[in-house]
C-alpha positions as CSV (number, residue, x, y, z in Angstrom):
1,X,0.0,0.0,0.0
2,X,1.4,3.3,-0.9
3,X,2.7,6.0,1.7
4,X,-0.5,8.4,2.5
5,X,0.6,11.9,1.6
6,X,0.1,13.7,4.8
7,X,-0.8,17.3,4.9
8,X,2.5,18.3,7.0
9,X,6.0,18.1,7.0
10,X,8.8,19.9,8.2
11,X,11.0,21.5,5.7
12,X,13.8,20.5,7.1
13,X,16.9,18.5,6.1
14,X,19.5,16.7,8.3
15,X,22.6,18.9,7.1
16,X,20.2,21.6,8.1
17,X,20.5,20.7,12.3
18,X,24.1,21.4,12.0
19,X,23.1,24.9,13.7
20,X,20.2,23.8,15.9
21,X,23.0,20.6,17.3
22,X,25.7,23.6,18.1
23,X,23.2,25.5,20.0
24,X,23.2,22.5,22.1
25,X,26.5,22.3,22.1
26,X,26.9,25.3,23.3
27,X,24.7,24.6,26.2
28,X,22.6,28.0,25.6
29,X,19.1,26.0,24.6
30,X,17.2,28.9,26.7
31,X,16.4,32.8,25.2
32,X,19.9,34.2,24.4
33,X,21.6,35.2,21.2
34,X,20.2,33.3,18.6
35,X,17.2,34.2,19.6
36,X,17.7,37.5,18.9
37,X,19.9,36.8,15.8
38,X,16.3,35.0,14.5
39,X,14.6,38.4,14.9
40,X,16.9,40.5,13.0
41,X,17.1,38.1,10.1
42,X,13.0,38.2,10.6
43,X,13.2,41.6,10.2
44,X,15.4,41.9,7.4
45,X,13.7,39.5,5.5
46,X,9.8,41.3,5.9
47,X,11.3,45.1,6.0
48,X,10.8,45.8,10.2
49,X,13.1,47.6,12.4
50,X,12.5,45.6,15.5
51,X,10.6,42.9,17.7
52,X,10.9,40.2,19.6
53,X,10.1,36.6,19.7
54,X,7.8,34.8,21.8
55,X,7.5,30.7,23.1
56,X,3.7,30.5,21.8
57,X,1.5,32.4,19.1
58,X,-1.3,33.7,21.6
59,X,1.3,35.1,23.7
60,X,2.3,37.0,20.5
61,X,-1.3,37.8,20.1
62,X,-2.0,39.0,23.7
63,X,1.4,41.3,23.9
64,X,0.7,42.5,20.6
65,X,-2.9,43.9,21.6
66,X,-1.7,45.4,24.9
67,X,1.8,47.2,22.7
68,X,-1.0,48.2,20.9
69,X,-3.6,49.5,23.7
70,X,-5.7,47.2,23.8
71,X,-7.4,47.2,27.5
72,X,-10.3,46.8,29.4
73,X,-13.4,48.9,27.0
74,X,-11.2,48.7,24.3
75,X,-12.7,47.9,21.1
76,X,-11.3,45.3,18.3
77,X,-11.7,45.0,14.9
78,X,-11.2,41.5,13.1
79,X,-12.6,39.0,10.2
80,X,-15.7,36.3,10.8
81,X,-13.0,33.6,9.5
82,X,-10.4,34.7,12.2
83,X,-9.3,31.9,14.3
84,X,-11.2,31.7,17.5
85,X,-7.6,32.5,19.5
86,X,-8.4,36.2,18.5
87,X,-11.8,36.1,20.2
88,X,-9.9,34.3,23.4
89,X,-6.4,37.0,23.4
90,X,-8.9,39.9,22.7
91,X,-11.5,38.6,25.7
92,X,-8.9,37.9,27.9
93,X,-7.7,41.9,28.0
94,X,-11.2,42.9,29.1
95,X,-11.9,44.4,25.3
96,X,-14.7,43.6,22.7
97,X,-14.3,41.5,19.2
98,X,-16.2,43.2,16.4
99,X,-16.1,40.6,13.5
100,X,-16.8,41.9,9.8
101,X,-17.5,40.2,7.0
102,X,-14.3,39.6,4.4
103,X,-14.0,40.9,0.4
104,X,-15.4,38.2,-1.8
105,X,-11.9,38.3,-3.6
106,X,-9.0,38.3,-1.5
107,X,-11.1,36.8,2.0
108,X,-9.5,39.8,3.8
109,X,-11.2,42.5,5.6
110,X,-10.8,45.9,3.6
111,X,-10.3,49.6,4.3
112,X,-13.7,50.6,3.6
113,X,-15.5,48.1,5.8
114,X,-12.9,48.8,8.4
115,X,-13.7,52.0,8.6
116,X,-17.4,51.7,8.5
117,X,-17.0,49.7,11.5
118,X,-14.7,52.2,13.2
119,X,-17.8,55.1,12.5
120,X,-20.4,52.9,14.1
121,X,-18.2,51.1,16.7
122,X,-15.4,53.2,17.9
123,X,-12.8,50.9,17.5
124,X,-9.6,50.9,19.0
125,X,-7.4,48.4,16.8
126,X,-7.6,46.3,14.1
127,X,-6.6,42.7,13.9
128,X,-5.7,41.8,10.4
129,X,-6.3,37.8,9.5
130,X,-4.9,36.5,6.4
131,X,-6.0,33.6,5.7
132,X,-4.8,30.4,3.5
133,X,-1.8,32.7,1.5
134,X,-4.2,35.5,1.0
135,X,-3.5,39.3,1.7
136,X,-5.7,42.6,1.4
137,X,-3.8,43.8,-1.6
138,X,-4.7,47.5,-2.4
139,X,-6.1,48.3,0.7
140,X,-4.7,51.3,2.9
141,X,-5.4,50.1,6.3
142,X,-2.8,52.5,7.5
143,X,-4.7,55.8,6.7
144,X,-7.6,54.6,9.0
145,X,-6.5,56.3,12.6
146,X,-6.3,52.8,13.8
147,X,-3.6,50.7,15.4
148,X,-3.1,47.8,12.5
149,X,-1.7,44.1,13.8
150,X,-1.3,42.1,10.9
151,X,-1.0,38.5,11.6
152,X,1.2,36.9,8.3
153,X,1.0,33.3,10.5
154,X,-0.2,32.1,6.6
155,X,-0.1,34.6,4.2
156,X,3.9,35.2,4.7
157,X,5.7,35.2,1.5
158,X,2.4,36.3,-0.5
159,X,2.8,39.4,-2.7
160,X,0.9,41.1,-5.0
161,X,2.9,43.6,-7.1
162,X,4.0,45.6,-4.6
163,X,1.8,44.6,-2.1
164,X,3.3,41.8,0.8
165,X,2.5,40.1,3.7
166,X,3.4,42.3,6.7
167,X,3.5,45.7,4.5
168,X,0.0,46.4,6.1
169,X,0.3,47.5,9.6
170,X,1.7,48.9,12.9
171,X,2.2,45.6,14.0
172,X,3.0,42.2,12.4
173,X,2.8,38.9,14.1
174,X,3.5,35.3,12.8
175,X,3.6,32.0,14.0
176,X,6.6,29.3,13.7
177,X,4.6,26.1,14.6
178,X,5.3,22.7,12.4
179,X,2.6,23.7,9.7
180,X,4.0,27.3,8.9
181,X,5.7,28.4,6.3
182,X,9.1,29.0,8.3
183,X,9.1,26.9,11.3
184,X,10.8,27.3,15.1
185,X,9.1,24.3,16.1
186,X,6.9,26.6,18.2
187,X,7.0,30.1,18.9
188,X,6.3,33.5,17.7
189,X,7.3,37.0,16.8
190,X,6.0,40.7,16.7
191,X,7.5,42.7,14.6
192,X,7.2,46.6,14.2
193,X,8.7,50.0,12.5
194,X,7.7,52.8,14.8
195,X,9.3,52.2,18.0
196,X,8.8,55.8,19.4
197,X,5.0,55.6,18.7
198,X,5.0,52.3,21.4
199,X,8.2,53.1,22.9
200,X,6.2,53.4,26.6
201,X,3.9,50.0,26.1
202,X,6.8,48.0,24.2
203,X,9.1,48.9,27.4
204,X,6.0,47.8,29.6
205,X,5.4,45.0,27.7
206,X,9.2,43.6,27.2
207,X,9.6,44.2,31.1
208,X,6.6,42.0,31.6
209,X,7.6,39.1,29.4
210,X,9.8,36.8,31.4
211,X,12.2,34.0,30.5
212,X,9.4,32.0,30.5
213,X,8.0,33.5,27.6
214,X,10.6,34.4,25.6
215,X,11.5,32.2,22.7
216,X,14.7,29.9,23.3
217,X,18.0,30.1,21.3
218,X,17.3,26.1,20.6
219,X,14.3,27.3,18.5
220,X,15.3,30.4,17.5
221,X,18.5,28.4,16.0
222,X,16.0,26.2,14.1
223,X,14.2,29.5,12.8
224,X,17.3,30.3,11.1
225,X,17.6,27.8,9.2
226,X,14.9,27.9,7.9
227,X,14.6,31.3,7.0
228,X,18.0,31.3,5.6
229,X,16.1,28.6,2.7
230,X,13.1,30.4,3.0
231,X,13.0,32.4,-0.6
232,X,13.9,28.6,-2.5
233,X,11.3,27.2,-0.4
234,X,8.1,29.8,-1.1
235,X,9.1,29.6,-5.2
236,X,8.5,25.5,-4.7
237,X,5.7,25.9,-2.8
238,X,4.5,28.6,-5.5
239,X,5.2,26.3,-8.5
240,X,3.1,23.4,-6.9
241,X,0.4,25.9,-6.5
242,X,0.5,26.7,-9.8
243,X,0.4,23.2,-11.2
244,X,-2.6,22.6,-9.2
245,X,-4.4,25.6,-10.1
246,X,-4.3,24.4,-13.6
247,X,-5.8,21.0,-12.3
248,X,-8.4,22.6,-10.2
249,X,-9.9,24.6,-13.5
250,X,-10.7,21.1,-15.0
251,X,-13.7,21.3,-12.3
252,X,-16.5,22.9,-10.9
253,X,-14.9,23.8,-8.2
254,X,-13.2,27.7,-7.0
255,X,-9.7,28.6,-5.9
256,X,-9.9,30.2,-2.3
257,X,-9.1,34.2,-2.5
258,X,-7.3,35.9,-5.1
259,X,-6.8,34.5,-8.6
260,X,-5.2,37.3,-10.5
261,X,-2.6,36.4,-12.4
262,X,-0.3,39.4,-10.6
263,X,-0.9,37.5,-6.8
264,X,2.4,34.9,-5.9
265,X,1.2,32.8,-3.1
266,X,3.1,31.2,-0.5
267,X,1.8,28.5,-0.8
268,X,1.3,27.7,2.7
269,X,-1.7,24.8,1.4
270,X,-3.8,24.6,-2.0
271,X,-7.5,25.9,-0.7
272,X,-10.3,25.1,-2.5
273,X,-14.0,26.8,-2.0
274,X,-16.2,23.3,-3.0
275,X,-18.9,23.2,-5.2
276,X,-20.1,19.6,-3.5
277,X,-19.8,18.4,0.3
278,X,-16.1,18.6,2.0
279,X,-17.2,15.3,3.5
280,X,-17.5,13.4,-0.2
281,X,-14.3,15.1,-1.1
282,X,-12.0,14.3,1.4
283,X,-13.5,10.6,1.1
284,X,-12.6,10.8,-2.5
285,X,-9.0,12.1,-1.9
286,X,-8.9,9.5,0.9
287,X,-9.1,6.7,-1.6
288,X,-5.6,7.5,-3.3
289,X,-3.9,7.9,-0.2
290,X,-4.2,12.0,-0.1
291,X,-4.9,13.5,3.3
292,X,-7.4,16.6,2.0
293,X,-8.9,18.6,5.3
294,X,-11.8,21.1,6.0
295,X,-11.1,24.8,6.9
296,X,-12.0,27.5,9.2
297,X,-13.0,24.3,11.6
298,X,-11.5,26.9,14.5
299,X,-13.2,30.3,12.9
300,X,-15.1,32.0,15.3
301,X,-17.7,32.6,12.1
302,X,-18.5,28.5,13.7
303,X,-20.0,30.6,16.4
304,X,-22.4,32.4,14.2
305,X,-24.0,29.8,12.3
306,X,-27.9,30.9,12.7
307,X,-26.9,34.3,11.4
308,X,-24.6,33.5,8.4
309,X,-26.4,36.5,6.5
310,X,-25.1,39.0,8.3
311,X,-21.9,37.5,6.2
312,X,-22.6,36.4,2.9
313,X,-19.2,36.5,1.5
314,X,-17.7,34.0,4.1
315,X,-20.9,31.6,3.6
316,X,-19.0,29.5,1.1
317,X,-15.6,29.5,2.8
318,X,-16.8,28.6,6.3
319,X,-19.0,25.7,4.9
320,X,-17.4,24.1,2.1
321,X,-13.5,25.2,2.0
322,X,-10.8,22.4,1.8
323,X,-7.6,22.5,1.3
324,X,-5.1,19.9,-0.2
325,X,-1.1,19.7,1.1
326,X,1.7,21.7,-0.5
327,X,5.6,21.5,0.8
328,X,8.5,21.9,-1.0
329,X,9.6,18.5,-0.1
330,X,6.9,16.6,-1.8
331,X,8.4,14.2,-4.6
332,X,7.0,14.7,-8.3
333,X,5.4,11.3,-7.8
334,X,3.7,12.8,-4.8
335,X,2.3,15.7,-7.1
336,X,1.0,13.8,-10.0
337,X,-1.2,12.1,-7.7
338,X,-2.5,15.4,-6.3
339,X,-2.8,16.9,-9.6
340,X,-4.7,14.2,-10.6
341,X,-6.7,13.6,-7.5
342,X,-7.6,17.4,-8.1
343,X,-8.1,17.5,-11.4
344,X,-11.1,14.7,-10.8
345,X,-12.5,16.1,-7.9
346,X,-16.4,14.8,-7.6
């Protein structure tokens, strides 16, 4: 029976440890220099002047809120297919979760809604989601008179002309678990440009995260790595994308988000909106040994199923999006069977 092509795996390569085995070596596994050598490559590589780098993506979300403001009253702005750790982080503070509904295009909040919502509910910040590879391309978020976190956990490495994941906000934040597109392992970062504007929180803040929080150099090591490979590994990712694309036009079936010819996706999976029940297709990719899962399972638009017309544009996404694997160490064997399996989707 042939190997079942999981929807994970770790872009990583034994020669590739060499760094993460020194770090042990060195017997400085805990917070320390790498870990601070991991956010200025970070930085380098998405265009921010500072940040730091957490042990767990809600602790990036919660310290990012509070750099930001967020307290008890506070108001925040985010999308119906936002995770449901944004309603926790943003409940946790004492503030209020406004979710709005998403374009029908990119699956992103845009400016105009955004600011609709600030008029009517006096919002205090905005907590970007970008979901499956997808960014708000031609949106100015940053004109708004709002505090902007972008969360790039999947969309990093998406561009569209000169539009890119984490060119969006005040804030970025992204996530480093196994299933990301650069992985620590575990972990976090926040990432930001104007220091002065949060000089007095970010000091609060930093003072408040302890050892315990921060992100360790054994992790931070990995992070590296990874990043280092990062630009081969998003043009592999975006070639497979591509290939499926192509496969998926053979059905009935939609690509999630953007499908301009000018968008570059990371890649991060291969989303599909369904013109049939997830259930039949995952059966069907099941049968060739393809591991195909169901989307926005964890979206707090789960919570607000007896009132889905409030958001019409994530109807479709929240009920019937799957999405099949993409990595950039999946063999060509492994491809022609997902092409295929695409291509033929019931």
């Amino acid at each position: 029976m042939a190997d079942t092509i999981e929807f994970y795996k770790p872009t990583l390569r034994r020669k590739d440890m060499q760094s993460v085995l020194q770090t042990m070596v060195d017997e400085k596994i805990g917070p320390g220099v790498k870990k601070q050598e991991f956010i200025a490559l970070l930085c380098e590589k998405l265009h921010k002047k500072s940040g730091m780098a957490l042990r767990s993506y809600y602790d990036a979300i919660v310290s990012s809120l509070k750099i930001a403001g967020v307290e008890l009253g506070s108001t925040v702005i985010t999308s119906i297919l936002a995770p449901k750790i944004y309603k926790l982080a943003i409940n946790s503070l004492g503030a209020k979760a406004v979710f709005l509904d998403v374009d029908i295009e990119t699956c992103c909040l845009t400016s105009a809604t955004v600011l609709e919502s600030i008029v009517k509910n006096g919002a205090n910040v905005l907590l970007l989601c970008e979901p499956y590879c997808q960014i708000p391309y031609g949106e100015d978020f940053k004109s708004l008179n709002i505090t902007v976190i972008e969360d790039i956990s999947q969309s990093f490495g998406s561009t569209y002309d000169d539009d890119f994941a984490g060119g969006f906000s005040d804030i970025v934040i992204c996530a480093f678990e196994q299933e990301h597109i650069v992985s620590c392992g575990g972990g976090a970062a926040i990432l930001y440009d104007n220091v002065l504007r949060f000089k007095d929180l970010l000091k609060k803040q930093y003072n408040l995260i302890s050892k315990y929080e921060q992100m360790p150099d054994l992790n931070a090591a990995l992070g590296i790595v990874q990043l280092q490979q990062v630009e081969k590994h998003l043009t592999k990712r975006n070639e497979i994308f591509e290939i499926f694309k192509k496969a998926l036009m053979k059905t009935d079936h939609k690509l999630f988000g953007q499908r301009d010819i000018n968008f570059i996706s990371n890649g991060w999976c291969f989303p599909i909106v369904l013109d049939s029940k997830p259930e039949d297709v995952i059966k069907f990719a099941k049968k060739y040994n393809v591991t195909c899962i169901k989307l926005f399972t964890t979206a707090v638009g789960n919570d607000f199923k007896n009132n889905f017309s409030s958001f019409p544009n994530a109807n479709a996404p929240l009920l019937r999006a799957v999405a099949f694997p993409i990595y950039p160490f999946l063999k060509a064997s492994e491809i022609d069977i997902l092409e295929k399996v695409i291509s033929n989707l019931p």
